[in-house]
N, C-alpha and C positions, 0 to 999 in steps of 0.2 A: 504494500500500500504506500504512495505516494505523500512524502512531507508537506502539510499547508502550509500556506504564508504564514498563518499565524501560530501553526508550529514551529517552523524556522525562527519566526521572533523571540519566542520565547525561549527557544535552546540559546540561541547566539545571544539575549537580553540579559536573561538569566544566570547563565554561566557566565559572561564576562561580570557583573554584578558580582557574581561569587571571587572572581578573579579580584577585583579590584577590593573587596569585603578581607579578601588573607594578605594584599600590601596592605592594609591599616589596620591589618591586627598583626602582620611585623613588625610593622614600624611604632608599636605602641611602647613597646619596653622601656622607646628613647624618651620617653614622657615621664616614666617613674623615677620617683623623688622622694624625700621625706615628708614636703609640701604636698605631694600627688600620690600618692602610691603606689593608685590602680590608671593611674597616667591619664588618660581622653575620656575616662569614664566621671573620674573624679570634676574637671572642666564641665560635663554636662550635666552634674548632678548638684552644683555648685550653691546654687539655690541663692546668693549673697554675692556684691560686687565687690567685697572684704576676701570674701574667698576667690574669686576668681583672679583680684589685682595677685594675692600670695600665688596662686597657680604661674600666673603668665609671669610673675616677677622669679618664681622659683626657677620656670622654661628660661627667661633669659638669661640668668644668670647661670644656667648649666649649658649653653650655646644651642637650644634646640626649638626656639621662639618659631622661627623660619620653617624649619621642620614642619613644627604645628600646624604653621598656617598654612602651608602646603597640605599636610595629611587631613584639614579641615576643608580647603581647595575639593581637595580628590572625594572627601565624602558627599560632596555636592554635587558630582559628576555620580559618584557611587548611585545617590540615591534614586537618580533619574534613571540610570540603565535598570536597575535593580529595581522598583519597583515598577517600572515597565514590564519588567521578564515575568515579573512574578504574576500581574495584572493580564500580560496578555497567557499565562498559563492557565492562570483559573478560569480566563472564556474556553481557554482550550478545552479543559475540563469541563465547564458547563455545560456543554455542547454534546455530551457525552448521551449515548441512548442508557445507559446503567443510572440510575438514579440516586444510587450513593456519590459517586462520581460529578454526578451534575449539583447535587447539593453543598461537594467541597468545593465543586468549582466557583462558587457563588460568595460561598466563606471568602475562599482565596481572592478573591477580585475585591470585596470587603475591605480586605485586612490590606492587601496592595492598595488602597486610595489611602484610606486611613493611616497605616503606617506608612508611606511616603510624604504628605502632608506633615504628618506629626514631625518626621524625621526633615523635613525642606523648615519647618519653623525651629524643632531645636538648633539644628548647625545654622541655621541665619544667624539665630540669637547667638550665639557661640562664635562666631565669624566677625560679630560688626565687632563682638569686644575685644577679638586679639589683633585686629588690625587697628583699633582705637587706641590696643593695650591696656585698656582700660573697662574694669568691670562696672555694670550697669545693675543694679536691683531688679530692675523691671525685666531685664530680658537673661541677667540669672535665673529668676524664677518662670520666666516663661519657658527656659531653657530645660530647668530642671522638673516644668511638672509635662511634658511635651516625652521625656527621655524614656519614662516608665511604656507610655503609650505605645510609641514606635516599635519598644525591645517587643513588646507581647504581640504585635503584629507583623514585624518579623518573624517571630517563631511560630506564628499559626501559618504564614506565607512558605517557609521553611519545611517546615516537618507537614505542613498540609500537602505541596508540592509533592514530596517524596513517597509518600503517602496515596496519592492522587496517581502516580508514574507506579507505585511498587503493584496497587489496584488494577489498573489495567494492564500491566505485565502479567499479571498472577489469573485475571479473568481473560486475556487471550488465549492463554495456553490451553485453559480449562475450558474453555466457549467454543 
């Protein structure tokens, strides 16, 4: 059987998403500090512009500010490929005659609007302050209640996806 368009998008959406998801969770280590400790995670949960100045004052003073705002860069590019792949998988999946299948496909398109939003509003907020270098109350806490959101909609886009791929491998064979 022949790949759809919106097959192709999602494999090539998707997987590059994930490609670009393991450079920033390389490059996280270079973030950990005594300030930071859990590095990019700590910045997005920051919740206070007291805590975010000690974050971005602790990156510059260990040489890796630049880094930051690069690897904050790339999760902006991340979040469009990636929740693209994931969005155009759960139509993929919608579209499914099995209707367990077509029910995650509907979650997973959910969870890709949602967690992309969540995820394009936390790193804005996270973006204007380390190019400002300068923390912000308002958009720490927008930052930090935004971060919960995205992570739980990533992992239903995640584990639903494979999930969604393991189901129809497993109902081919058997169909």
């Amino acid at each position: 059987m022949a790949e759809s368009k919106l097959e192709r998008r999602f494999w090539r959406f998707w997987l590059s998403g994930l490609l670009l998801l393991a450079l920033m969770i390389a490059m996280d280590p270079a973030f950990s500090n005594e300030i930071s400790p859990l590095g990019m995670r700590d910045h997005q949960t920051a919740g206070t512009a007291l805590r975010v100045d000690a974050i971005q004052w602790a990156w510059q003073a260990t040489g890796v500010l630049n880094l930051a705002r690069f690897g904050m860069a790339t999760d902006l590019v991340y979040i469009a490929i990636y929740a693209f792949g994931a969005y155009c998988g759960g139509r993929l999946f919608s579209q499914s005659p099995k209707p367990v299948l077509r029910r995650l496909g509907w979650v997973i398109v959910a969870a890709a609007i949602i967690g992309g939003a969540a995820d394009v509003i936390e790193t804005s907020c996270q973006f204007a302050q380390i190019m400002m270098l300068k923390g912000s109350d308002l958009l720490a806490g927008v930052a930090a209640t935004a971060q919960p959101v995205k992570t739980i909609a990533f992992l239903v886009t995640f584990f639903g996806l494979l999930m969604a791929l393991y189901i129809r491998r497993t109902t081919r064979r058997t169909g």
